[in-house]
KEVOTOR-715894 format. One record per residue: residue number from 1; residue in one letter; chain; x, y, z of N, C-alpha, C, O in turn. Coordinates in Angstrom, 1 decimal, decimal comma. Each point is the difference from the previous one (the first is absolute). Example, Ala and Ser with C-alpha at 12.3 -4.5 7.8 and 13.67 -1.06 7.14 Angstrom:
2
1|A|A|13,2|-5,7|7,8|-0,9|1,2|0,0|0,9|1,2|0,0|1,0|0,0|0,7
2|S|A|-1,4|1,1|-1,4|0,9|1,1|0,0|-0,8|1,1|0,8|0,5|1,1|0,1
//
This chain:
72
1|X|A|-18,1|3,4|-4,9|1,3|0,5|0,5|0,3|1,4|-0,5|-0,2|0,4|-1,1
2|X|A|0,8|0,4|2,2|0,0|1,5|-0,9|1,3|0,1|-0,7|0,9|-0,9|0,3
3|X|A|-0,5|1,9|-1,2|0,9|-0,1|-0,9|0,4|1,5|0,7|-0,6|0,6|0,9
4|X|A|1,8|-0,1|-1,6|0,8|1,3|0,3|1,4|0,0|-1,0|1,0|-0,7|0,0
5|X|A|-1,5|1,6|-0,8|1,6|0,7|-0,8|1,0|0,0|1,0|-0,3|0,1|1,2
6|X|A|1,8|-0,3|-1,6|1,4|-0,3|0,6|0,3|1,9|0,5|0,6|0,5|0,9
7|X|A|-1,6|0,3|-2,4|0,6|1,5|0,5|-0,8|0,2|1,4|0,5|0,4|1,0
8|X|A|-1,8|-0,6|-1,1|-1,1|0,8|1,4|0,5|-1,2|0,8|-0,1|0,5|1,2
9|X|A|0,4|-1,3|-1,1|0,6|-1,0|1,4|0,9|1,0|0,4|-0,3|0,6|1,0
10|X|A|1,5|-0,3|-1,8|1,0|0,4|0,5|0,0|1,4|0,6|0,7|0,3|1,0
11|X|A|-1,5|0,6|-1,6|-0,8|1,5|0,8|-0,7|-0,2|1,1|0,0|0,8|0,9
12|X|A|-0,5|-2,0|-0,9|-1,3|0,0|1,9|0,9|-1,2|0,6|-0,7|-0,7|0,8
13|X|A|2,1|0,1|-0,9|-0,4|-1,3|0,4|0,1|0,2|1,5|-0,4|-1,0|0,6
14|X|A|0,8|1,9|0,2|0,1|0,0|1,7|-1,6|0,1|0,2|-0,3|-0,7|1,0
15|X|A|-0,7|1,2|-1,6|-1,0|0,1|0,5|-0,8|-1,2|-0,4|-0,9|-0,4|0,7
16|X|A|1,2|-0,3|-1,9|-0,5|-1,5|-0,7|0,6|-0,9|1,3|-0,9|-0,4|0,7
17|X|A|2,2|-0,1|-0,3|0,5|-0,9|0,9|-0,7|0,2|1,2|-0,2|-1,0|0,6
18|X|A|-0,4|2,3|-0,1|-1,0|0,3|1,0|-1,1|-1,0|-0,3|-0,4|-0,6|1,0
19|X|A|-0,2|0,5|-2,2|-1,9|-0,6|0,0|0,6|-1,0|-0,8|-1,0|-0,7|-0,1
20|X|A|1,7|0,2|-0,4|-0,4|-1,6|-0,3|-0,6|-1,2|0,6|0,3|-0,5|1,1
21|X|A|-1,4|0,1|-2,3|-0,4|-0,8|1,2|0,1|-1,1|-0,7|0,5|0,0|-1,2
22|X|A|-1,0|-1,4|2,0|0,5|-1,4|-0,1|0,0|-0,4|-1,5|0,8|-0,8|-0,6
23|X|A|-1,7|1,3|0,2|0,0|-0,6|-1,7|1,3|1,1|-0,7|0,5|-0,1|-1,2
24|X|A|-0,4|0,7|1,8|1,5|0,5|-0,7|-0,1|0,8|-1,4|-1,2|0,0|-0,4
25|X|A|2,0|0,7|-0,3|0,2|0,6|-0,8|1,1|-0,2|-1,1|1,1|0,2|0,4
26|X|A|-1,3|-0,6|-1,9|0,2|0,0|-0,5|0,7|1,3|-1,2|-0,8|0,7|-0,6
27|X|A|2,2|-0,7|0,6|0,7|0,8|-0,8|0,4|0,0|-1,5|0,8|-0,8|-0,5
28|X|A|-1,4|1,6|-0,3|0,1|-0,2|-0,8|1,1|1,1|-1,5|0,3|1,2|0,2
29|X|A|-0,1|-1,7|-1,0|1,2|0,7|-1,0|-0,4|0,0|-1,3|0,2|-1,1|-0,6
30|X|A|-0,8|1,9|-0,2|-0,9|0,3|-1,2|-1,0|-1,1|0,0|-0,2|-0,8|-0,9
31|X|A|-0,2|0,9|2,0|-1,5|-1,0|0,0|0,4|-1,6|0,6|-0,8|-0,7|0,4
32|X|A|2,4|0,3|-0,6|0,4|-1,1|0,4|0,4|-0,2|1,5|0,9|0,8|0,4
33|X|A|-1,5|-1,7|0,4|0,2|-0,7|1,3|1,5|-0,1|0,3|0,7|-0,9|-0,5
34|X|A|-0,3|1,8|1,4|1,7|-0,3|0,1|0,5|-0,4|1,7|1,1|-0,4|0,3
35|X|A|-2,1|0,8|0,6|-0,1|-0,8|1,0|-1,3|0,4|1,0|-0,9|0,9|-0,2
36|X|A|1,1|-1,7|1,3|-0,9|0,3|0,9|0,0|0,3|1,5|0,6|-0,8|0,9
37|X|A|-1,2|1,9|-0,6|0,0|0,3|1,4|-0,8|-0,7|0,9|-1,2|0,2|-0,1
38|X|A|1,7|-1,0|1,2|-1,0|-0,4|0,9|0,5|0,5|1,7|1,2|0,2|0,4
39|X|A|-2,2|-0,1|0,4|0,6|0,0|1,3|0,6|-1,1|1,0|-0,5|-1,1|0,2
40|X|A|1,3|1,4|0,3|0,7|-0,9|0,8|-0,7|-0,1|1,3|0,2|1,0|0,6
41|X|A|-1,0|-1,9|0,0|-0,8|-0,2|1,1|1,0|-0,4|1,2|1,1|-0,5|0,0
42|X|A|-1,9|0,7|0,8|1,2|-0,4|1,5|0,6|-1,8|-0,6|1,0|-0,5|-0,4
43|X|A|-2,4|0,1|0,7|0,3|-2,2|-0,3|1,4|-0,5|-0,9|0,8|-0,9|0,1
44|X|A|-1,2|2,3|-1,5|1,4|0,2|-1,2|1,0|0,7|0,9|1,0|-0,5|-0,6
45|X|A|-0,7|0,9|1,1|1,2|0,9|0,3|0,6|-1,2|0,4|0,9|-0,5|-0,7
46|X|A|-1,4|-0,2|2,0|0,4|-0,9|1,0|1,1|-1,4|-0,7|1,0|-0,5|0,4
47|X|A|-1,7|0,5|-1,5|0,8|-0,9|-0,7|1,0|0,4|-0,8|0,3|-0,8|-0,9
48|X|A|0,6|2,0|1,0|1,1|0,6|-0,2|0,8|-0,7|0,7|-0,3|-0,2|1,2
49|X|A|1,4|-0,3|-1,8|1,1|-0,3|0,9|0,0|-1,5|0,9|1,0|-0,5|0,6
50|X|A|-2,6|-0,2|-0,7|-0,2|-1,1|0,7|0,7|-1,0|0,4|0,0|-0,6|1,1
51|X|A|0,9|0,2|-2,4|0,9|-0,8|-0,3|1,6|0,4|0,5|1,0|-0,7|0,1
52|X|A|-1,2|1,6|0,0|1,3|0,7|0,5|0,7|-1,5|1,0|-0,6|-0,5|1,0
53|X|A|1,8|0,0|-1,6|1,0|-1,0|1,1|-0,8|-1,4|0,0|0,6|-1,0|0,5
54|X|A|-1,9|1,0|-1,0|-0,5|-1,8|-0,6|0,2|-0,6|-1,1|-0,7|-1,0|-0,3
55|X|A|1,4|1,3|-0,3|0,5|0,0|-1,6|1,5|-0,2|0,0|0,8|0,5|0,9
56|X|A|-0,6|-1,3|-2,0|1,6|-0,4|0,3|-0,2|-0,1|-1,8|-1,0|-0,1|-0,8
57|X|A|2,5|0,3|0,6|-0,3|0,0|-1,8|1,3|-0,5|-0,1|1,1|0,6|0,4
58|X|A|-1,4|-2,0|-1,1|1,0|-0,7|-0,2|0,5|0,2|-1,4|-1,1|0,2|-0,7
59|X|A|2,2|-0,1|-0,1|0,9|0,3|-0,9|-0,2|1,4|-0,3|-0,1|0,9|0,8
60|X|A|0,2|-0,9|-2,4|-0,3|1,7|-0,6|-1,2|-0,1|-0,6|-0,2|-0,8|-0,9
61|X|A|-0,4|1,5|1,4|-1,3|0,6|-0,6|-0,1|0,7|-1,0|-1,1|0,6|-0,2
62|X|A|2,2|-0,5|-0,7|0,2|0,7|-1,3|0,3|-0,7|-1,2|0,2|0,4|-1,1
63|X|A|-0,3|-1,4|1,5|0,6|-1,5|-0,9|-1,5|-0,8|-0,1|-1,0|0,2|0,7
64|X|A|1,1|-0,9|-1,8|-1,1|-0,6|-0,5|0,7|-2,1|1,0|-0,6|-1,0|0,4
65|X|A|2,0|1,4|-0,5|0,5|-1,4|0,3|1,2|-0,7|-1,2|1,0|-0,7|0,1
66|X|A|-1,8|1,3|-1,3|0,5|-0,6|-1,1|0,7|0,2|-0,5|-0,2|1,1|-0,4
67|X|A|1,4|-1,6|-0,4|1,2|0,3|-0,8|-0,5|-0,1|-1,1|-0,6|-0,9|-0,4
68|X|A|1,1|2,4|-0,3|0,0|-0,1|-1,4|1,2|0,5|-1,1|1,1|-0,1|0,4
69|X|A|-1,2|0,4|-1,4|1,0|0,4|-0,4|-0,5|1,0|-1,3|-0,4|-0,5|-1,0
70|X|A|0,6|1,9|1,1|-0,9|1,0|-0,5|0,8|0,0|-1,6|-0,4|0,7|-0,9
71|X|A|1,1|-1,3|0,9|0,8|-0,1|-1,9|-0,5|-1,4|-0,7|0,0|-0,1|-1,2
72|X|A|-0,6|-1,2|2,1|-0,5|-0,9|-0,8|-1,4|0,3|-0,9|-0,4|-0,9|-0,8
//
């Protein structure tokens, strides 16, 4: 997999987002892995949004459910 400093990503990246290819590119921060670039293929795009209006979300989704009491 190829690797790329966060500084030379950030100098080429309009011409890097041009040639990425499927095995993707790997960003890196004094030698450490901090994320990864892959391309988005048509089949991937498609599935943006799929769910849009099939999904119903019952209660709060921020809640675990459970009562607690953060002073016991």
């Amino acid at each position: 997999m190829k690797q790329m400093a966060a500084a030379k990503f950030k100098e080429q990246c309009l011409s890097i987002l041009d040639r990425v290819d499927d095995e993707g590119l790997v960003i890196t921060k004094r030698g450490k892995p901090v994320a990864k670039l892959i391309p988005i293929r048509a089949e991937s795009a498609s599935l943006i949004g799929a769910l849009k209006g099939k999904l119903k979300i019952k209660d709060d989704v921020l809640t675990t459910g459970l009562k607690w009491d953060a002073q016991s």
